[in-house]
C-alpha positions as CSV (number, residue, x, y, z in Angstrom):
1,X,0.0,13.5,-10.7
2,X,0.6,10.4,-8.9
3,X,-2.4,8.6,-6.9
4,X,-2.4,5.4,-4.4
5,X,-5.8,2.9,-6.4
6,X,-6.8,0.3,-4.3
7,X,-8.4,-2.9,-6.5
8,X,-10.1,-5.6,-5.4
9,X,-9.9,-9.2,-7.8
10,X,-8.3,-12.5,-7.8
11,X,-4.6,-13.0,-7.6
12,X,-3.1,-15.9,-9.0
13,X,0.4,-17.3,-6.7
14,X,2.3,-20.5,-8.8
15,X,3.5,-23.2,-7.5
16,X,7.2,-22.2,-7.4
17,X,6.3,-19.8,-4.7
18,X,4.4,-22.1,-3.0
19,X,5.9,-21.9,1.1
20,X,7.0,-18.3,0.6
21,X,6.0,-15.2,2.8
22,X,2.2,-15.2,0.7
23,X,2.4,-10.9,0.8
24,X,5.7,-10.7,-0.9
25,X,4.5,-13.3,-3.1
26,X,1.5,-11.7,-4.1
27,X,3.2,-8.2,-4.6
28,X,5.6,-9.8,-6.9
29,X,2.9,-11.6,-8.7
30,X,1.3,-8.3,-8.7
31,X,4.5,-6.0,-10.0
32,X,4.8,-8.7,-13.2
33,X,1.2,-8.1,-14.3
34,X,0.6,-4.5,-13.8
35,X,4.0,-2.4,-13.7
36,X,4.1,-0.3,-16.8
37,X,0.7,-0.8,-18.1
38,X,-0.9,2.0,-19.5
39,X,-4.5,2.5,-18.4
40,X,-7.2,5.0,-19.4
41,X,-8.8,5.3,-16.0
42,X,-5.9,4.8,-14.1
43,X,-3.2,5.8,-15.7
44,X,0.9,4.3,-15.6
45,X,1.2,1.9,-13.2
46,X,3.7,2.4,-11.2
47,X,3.9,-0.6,-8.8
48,X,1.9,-3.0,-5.9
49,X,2.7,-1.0,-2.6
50,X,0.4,-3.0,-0.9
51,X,-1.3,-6.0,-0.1
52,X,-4.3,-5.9,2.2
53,X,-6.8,-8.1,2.7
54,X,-6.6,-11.7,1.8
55,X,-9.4,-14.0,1.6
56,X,-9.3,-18.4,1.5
57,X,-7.0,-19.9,-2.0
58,X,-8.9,-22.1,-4.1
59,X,-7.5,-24.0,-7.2
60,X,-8.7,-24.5,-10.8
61,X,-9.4,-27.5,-12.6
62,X,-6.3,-28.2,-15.2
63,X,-3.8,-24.7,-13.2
64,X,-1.3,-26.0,-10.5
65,X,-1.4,-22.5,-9.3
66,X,-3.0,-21.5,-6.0
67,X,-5.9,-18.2,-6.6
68,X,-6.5,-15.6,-3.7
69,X,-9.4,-13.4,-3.7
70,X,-7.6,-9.8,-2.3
71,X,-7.4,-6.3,-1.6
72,X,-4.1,-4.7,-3.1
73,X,-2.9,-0.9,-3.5
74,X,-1.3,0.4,-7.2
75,X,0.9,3.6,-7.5
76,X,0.4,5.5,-10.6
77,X,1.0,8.4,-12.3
78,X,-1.7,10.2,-15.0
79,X,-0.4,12.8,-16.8
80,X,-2.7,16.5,-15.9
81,X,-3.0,19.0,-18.3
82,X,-1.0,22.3,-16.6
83,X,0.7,20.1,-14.3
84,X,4.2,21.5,-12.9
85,X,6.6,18.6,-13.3
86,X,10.4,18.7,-12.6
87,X,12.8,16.5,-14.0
88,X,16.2,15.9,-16.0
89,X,17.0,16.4,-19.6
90,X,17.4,12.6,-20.8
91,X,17.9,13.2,-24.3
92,X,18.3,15.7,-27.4
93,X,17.7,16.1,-30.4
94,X,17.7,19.0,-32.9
95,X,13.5,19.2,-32.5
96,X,13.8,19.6,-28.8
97,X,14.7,17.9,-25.3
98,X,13.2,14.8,-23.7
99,X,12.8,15.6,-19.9
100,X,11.6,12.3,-17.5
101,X,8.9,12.9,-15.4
102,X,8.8,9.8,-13.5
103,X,7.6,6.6,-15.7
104,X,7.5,8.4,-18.6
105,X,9.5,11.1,-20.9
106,X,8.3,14.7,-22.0
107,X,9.3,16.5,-25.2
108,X,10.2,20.1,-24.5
109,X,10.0,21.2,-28.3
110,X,12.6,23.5,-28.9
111,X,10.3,26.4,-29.7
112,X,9.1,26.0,-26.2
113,X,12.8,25.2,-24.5
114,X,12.9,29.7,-23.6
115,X,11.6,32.7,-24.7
116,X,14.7,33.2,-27.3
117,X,15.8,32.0,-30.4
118,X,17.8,28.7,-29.7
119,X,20.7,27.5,-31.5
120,X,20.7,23.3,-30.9
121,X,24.8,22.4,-30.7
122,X,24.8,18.5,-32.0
123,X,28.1,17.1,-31.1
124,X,27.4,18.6,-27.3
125,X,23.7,18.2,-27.4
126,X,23.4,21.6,-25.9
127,X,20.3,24.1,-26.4
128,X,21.2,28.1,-26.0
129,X,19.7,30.8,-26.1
130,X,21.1,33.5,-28.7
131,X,20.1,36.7,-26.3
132,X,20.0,35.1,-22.8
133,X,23.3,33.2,-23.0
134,X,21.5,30.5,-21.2
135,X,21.9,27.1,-22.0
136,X,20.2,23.1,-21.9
137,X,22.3,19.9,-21.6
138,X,21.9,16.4,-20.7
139,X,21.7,15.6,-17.1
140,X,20.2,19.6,-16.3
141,X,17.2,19.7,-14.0
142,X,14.2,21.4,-15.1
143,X,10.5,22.6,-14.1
144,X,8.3,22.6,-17.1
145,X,4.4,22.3,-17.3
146,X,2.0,19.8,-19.3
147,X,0.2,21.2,-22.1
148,X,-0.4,18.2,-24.4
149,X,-1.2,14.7,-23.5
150,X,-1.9,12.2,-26.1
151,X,-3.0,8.9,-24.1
152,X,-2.8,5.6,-26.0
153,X,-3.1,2.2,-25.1
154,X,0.8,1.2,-24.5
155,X,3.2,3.6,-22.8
156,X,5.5,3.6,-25.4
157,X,3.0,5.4,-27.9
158,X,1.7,7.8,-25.0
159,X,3.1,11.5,-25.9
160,X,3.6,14.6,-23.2
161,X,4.5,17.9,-24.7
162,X,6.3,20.3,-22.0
163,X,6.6,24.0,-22.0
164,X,9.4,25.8,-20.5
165,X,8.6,29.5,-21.5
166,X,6.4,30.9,-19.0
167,X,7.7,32.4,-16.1
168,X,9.2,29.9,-13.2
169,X,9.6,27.6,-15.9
170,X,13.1,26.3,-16.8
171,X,16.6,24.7,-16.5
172,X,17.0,24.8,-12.5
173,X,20.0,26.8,-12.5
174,X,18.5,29.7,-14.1
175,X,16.0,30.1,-12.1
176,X,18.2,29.9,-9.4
177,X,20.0,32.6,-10.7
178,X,16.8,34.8,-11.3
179,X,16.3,34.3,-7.3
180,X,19.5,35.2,-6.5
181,X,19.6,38.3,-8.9
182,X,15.9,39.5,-7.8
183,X,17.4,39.7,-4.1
184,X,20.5,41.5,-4.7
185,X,18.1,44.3,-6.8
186,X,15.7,44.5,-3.9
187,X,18.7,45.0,-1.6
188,X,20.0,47.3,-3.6
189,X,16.9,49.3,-4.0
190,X,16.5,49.1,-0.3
191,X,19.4,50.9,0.1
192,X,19.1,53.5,-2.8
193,X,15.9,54.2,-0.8
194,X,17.8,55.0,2.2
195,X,20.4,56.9,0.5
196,X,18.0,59.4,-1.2
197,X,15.7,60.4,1.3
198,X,16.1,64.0,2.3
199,X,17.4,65.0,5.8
200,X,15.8,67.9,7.6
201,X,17.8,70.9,7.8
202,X,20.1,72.5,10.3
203,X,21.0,75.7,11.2
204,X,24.5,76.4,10.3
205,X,27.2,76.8,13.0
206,X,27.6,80.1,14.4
207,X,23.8,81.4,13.2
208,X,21.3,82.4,15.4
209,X,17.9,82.7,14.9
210,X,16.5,86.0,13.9
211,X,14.0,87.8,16.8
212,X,11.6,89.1,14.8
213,X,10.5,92.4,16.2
214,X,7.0,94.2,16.0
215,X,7.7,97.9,14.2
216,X,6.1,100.3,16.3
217,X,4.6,103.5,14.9
């Protein structure tokens, strides 16, 4: 899930950007110290999107650079257990499919790719399924959920594991596919509704009906 953190804390500028706009300064600065850091409390960081309030520079002894006290806003992402994520099959591998989720990648272990037995084809890198005849490649779309997140303290060591078995879950062509096959059955069953419901019944051409008359005695 991604979240907009706004920080308060010194920001230092160096001399080289010294007479530049001091905002896009200080968002660059910003970008070089925090993108990609992996954080416990705040998760990935994505990026500075903004720089608010800035307060007076002020040097220190034996540092050319100038220091500003300010007020700046960090994207990031932390990973949710459950959380429905969509994004593209980057890699394979016989074990399962790496999907990226943003600024980091998800293993989809094969066991978890459908509910089917999959058969991994290593010189196309493409999952199928043995029963469904659906398949996984490179470059697919996908909608998966979080079910493991193993934080560390670099993103490089930080795992995701990804499930694509329960329903809605999966490569985004099949579940376009479902959509499009669950309409034409409710069509269909619309009409087959239609088709069998009895009609009332009419007297046949030429008939009358009968006066019934009261026998006397």
């Amino acid at each position: 899930m991604y979240y907009k953190i706004t920080l308060s804390s010194p920001v230092r500028v160096p001399p080289n950007m010294f007479g530049k706009d001091l905002a896009s300064s200080m968002k660059d600065v910003l970008d070089k110290d925090y993108v990609g850091r992996m954080d416990n409390d705040m998760g990935i960081i994505i990026g500075a999107i903004d720089v608010g309030e800035v307060g007076e520079s002020y040097l220190v002894p034996g540092d050319g650079a100038a220091y500003y006290d300010a007020t700046f806003t960090l994207l990031t992402y932390k990973p949710k257990l459950q959380e429905v994520v969509e994004g593209e099959v980057r890699e394979a591998a016989e074990f399962g499919a790496f999907l990226s989720i943003g600024p980091i990648d998800g293993l989809v272990h094969v066991s978890q790719i459908m509910d089917d037995f999959v058969n991994y084809n290593d010189k196309e890198n493409v999952f199928g399924g043995k029963e469904s005849k659906r398949t996984l490649k490179l470059g697919d779309l996908a909608r998966a959920r979080l079910v493991t997140v193993s934080k560390k303290s670099t993103l490089l060591d930080t795992k995701i594991g990804l499930t694509m078995r329960q329903p809605g879950l999966g490569a985004i062509d099949w579940l376009d596919k479902d959509a499009k096959e669950g309409k034409e059955e409710k069509k269909s069953a619309g009409k087959e509704a239609k088709t069998d419901k009895p009609e009332a019944e009419k007297p046949k051409e030429g008939s009358k009906p009968e006066d019934k008359k009261e026998e006397k005695k």
